[in-house]
C-alpha positions in Angstrom: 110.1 -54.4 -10.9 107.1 -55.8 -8.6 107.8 -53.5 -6.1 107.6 -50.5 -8.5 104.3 -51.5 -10.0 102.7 -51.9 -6.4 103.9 -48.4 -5.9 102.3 -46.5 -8.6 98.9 -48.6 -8.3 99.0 -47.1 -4.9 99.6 -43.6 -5.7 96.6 -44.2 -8.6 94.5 -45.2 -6.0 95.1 -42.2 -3.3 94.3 -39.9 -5.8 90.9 -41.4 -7.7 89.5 -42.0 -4.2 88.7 -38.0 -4.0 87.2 -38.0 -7.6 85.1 -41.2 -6.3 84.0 -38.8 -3.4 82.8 -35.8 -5.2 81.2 -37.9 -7.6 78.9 -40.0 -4.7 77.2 -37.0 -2.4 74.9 -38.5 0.5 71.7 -38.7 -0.2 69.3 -35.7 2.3 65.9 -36.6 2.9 63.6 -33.4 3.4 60.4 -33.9 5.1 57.5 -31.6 3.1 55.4 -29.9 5.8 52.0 -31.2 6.0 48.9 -29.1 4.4 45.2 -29.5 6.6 42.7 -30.1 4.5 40.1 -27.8 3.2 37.1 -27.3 6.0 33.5 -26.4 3.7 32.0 -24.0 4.0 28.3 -23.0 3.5 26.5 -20.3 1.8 24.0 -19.4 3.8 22.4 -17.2 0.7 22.0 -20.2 -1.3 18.7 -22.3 -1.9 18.2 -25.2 0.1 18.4 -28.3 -2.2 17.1 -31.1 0.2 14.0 -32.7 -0.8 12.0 -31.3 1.8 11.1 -27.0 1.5 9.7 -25.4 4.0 6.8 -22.9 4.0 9.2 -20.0 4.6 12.3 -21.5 2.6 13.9 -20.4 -1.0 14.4 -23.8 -2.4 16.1 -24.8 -5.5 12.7 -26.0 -7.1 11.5 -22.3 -6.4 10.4 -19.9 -9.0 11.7 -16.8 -8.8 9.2 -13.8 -10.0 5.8 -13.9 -10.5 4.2 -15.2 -14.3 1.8 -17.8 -16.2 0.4 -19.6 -14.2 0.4 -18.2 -10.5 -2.6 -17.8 -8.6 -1.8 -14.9 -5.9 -3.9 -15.0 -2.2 -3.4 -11.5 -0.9 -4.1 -9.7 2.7 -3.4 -6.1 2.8 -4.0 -3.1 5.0 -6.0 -0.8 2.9 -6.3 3.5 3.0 -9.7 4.7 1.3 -9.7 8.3 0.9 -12.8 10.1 -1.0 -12.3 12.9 -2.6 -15.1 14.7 -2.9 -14.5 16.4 -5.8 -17.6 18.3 -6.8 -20.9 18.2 -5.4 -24.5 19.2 -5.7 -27.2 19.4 -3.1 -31.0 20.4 -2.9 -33.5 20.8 -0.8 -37.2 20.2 -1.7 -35.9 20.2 -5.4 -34.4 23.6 -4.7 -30.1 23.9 -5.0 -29.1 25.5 -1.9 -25.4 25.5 -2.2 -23.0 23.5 0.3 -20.3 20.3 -0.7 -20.9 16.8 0.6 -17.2 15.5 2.9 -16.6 11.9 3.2 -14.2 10.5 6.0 -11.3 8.4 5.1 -11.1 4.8 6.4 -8.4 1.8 6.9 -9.5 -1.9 7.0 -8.2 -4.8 5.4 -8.7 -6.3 2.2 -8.5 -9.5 0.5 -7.4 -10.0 -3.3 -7.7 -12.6 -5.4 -5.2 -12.5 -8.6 -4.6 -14.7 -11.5 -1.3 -14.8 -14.1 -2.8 -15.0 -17.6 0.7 -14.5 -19.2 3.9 -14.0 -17.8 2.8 -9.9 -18.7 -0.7 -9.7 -17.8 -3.3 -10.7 -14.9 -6.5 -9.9 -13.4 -7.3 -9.3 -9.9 -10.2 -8.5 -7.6 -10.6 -6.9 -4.4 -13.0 -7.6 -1.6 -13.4 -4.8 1.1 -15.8 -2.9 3.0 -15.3 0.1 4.7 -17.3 2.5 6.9 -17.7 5.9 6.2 -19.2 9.4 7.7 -20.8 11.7 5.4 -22.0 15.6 6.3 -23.4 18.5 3.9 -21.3 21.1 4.9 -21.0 25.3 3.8 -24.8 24.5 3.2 -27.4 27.8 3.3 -28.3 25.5 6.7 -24.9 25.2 8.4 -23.6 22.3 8.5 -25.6 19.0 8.5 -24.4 15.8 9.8 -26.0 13.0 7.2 -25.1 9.8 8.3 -22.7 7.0 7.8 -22.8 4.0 5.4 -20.4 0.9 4.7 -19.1 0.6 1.0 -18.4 -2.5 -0.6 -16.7 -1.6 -3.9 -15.6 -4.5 -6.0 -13.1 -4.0 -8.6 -11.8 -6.1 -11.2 -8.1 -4.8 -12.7 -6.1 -6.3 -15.3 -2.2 -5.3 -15.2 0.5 -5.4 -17.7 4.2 -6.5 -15.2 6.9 -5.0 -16.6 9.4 -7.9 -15.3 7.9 -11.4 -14.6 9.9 -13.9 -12.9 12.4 -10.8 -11.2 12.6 -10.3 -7.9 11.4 -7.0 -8.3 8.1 -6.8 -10.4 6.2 -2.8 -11.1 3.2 -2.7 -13.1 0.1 -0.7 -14.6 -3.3 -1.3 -14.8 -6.7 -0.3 -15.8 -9.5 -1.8 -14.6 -13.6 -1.2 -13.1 -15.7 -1.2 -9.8 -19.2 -1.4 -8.6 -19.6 0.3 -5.0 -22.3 -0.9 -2.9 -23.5 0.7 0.0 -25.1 -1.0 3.4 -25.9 -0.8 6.9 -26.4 3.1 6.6 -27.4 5.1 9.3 -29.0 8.4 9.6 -27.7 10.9 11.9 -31.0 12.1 13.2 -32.3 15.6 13.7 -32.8 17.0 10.6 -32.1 13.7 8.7 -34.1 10.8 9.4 -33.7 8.4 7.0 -30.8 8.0 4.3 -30.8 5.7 1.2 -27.4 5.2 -0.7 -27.7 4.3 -4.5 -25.4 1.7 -6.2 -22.6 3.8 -8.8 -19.8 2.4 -10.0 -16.6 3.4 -12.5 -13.3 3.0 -14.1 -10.1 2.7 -12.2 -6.6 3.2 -12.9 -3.8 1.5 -10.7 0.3 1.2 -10.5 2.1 -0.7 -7.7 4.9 -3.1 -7.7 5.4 -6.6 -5.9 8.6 -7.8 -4.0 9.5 -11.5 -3.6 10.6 -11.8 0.2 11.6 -15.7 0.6 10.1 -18.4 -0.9 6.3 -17.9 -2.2 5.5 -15.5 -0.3 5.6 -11.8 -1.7 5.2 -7.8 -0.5 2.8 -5.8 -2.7 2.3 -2.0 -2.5 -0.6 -0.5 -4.6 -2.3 2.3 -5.2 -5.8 2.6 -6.7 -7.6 5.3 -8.2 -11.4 4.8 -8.7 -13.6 7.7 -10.8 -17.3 7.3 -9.3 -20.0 9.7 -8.5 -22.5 9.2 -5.3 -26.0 9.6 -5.4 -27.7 10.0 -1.7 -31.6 11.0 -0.5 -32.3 11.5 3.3 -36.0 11.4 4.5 -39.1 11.4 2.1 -40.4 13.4 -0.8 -42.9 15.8 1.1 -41.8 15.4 4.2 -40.7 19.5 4.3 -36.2 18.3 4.5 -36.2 15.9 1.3 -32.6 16.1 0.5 -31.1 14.8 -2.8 -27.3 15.0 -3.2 -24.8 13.8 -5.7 -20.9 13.9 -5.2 -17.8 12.6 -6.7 -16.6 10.4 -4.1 -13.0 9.5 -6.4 -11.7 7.7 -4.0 -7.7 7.2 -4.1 -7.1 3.7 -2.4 -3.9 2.9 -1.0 -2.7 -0.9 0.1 0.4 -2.5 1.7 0.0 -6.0 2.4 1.6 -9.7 2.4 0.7 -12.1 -0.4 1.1 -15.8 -1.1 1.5 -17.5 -4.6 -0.1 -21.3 -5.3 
């Protein structure tokens, strides 16, 4: 009876152990590959955020656009060009026909312009340019009158059609008062030349173009309505010559400005 009950706990045991052995897999350890880290990266478009900006640097702290507020210091490269666009000449009081033609001339220019609103400012230019001046077609031929340097102020107020853009185009409207100095006769048949003081409205459109920083591009153009009155030698002297003309000048400028 012992002997049979050792036998079938036997058997019972042979055939559990392969249930026990499915039942108890080996446990696989699997090794996750390892991921670098991230290297940064910077954008070199974006504004430098360190305290410290320098002159020619787009900072965080820097305003984009032009508006209330800024005070603009401008130097351009500035294209006068008369017109000439009617003129009147006589001789001894007499009219004897003929049209006064003015040379062009490029010098620079300084401007000085203020942000009243975001929308409107006021600027003025300081220039001087030199400038030939003959009588020509005249019942005489042609007569070579002198030269003279103009110094025509002009204050302009503009309306900005999009303040604090990149981009910024605007109108304006505005006056100048021409001077005229250091003229010089040209001899022969004139032998001394006086230039009067004239002055008009002006009408203007142009656009400015932040580059980095404060520091901006500005194109312009200027057109100026202003008549010239000119005399060459004395009354009596035989070859007084009076002559008016409408200079209306079209002034063109391309220069580099800087905002405080």
């Amino acid at each position: 009876m012992k002997t049979t009950a050792l036998t079938l706990a036997a058997v019972l045991g042979l055939a559990a152990a392969p249930a026990f052995a499915q039942t108890s897999p080996a446990q696989v350890t699997v090794s996750a590959p390892r991921v670098a880290a991230p290297v940064p990266t910077e954008n070199v478009h974006a504004p430098v955020s360190s305290g410290h900006c320098g002159l020619f640097q787009t900072c965080a702290n820097t305003k984009i656009g032009l508006g209330k507020g800024d005070f603009i210091v401008r130097l351009s490269a500035l294209g006068v060009m008369p017109e000439d666009r009617d003129s009147k000449l006589w001789l001894n009081g007499n009219a004897f026909g003929g049209r006064i033609k003015t040379t062009r001339s490029v010098m620079p220019e300084l401007t000085f312009e203020y942000f009243f609103t975001d929308h409107i400012s006021a600027d003025l230019i300081a220039a001087s340019t030199r400038h030939e001046v003959a009588a020509e077609d005249t019942a005489l031929g042609k007569i070579d009158v002198g030269s003279a340097w103009a110094l025509p102020p002009t204050v302009t107020f503009a309306w900005h059609f999009r303040p604090h853009k990149t981009f910024n185009p605007y109108v304006g409207v505005g006056a100048t008062l021409a001077f005229f100095h250091n003229t010089s006769p040209a001899g022969g048949l004139v032998q001394k030349l006086n230039v009067g003081v004239t002055g008009g409205p002006s009408v203007n459109a142009g656009f400015d173009y932040q580059l980095v920083g404060n520091w901006f591009f500005n194109f312009d153009v200027k057109q100026m309505f202003m008549r010239m009155h000119a005399w060459a030698n004395e009354r009596g002297s035989g070859a007084f010559i009076r002559a008016h003309d409408s200079l209306d000048p079209t002034v063109v400028g391309a220069g580099i400005e800087y905002r405080f």
